[in-house]
C-alpha positions in Angstrom: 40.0 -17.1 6.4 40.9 -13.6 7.8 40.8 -12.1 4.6 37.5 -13.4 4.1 36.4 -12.1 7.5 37.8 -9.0 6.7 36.6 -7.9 3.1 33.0 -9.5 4.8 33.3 -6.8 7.6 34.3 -4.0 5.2 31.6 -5.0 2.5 28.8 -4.5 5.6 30.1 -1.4 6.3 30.0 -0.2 3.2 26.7 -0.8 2.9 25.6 0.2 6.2 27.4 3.8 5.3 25.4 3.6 1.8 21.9 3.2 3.8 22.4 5.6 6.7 23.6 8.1 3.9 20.8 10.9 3.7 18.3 10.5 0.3 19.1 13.6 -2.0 15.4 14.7 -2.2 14.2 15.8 -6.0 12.9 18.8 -6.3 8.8 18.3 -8.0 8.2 20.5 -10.2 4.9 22.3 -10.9 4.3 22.7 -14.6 1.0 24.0 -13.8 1.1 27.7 -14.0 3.4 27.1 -17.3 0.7 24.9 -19.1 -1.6 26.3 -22.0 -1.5 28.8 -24.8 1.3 31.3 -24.8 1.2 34.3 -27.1 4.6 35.5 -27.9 6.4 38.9 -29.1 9.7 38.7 -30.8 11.6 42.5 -31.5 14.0 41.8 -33.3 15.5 45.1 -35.5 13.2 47.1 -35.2 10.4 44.5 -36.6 8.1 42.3 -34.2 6.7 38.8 -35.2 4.1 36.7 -32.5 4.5 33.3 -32.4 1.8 31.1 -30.3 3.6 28.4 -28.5 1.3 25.7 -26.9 2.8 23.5 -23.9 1.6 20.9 -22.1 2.4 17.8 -20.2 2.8 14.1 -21.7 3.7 11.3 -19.6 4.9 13.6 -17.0 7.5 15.5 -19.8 6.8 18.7 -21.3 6.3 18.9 -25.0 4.9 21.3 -27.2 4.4 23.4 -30.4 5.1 26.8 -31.9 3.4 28.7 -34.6 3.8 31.6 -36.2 0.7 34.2 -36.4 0.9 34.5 -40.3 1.4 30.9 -41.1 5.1 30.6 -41.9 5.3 27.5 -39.5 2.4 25.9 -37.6 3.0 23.5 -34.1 6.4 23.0 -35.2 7.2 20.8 -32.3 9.7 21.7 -29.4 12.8 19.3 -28.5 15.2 19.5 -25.3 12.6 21.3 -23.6 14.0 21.4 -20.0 11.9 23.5 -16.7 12.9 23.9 -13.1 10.0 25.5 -11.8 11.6 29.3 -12.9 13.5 28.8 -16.4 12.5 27.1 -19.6 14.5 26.4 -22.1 13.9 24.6 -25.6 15.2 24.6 -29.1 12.8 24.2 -32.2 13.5 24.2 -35.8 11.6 26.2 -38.3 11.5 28.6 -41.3 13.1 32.5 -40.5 13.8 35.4 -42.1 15.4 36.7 -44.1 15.4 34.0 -46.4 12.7 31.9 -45.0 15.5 28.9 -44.7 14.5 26.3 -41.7 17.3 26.7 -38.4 17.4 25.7 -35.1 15.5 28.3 -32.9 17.1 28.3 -29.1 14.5 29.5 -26.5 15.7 30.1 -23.1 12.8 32.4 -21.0 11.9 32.8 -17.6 8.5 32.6 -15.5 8.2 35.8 -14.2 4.4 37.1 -12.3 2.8 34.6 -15.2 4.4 36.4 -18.0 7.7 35.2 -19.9 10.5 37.2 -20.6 14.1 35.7 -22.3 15.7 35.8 -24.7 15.7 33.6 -28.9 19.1 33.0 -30.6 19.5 31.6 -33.7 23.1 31.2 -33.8 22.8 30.4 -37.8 22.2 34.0 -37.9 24.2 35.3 -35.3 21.3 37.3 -33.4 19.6 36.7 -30.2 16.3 38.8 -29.8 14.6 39.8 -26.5 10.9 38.0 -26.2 8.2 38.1 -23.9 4.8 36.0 -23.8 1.4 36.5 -22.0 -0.9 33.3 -21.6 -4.2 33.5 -23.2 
């Protein structure tokens, strides 16, 4: 009967610890200012190629397209998009040069005065290229 008393005293604490335990708060996001059109300059060589990517929010998750300005790809959708509030990252799969074969584009920019600015790597290729985007 002590045992039971015991692991009966010890299973309240527990509990009590559990509730008095502060909530971890999550941080909300604000897509807001990263919502819309984006119009986006690659340089990469020497050579510069714009890409529109489009993003808005779904069920509360991010999702997206991009497209490239002379029709190469059009709203090729985004995947593993992830934003804290600063950096967005995403990956996307579509045609590139030099041989127009389709690879996984990895996108990683930040939100910076309502411009962004990052980096593209396509590791198929071994380069990653500086980009920046203004919002129309």
């Amino acid at each position: 009967m002590k045992s039971y008393l015991k692991f009966g005293l010890l299973t309240m604490l527990v509990v009590l610890i559990a509730l008095a335990a502060p909530a971890q708060e999550t941080k909300k996001v604000d897509y807001g200012p990263l919502l819309g059109i984006w119009t986006l300059e690659v340089e990469a060589g020497g050579e510069f190629y714009y890409l529109t990517l489009e993003l808005k929010l779904v069920e509360g998750k991010l999702e997206g397209g991009l497209s490239e300005q002379n029709g190469l790809f059009t709203n090729t959708p985004i995947s593993n998009v992830e934003f804290d509030g600063q950096t967005l990252k995403f990956d996307s799969k579509a045609p590139t040069p030099p041989d127009g074969a389709e690879r996984i584009i990895k996108t990683e920019v930040k939100l910076v005065d309502n411009k962004l600015q990052g980096m593209i790597t396509i590791a198929d290729l071994g380069m990653s290229v500086a980009l920046t985007g203004t919002k129309k």
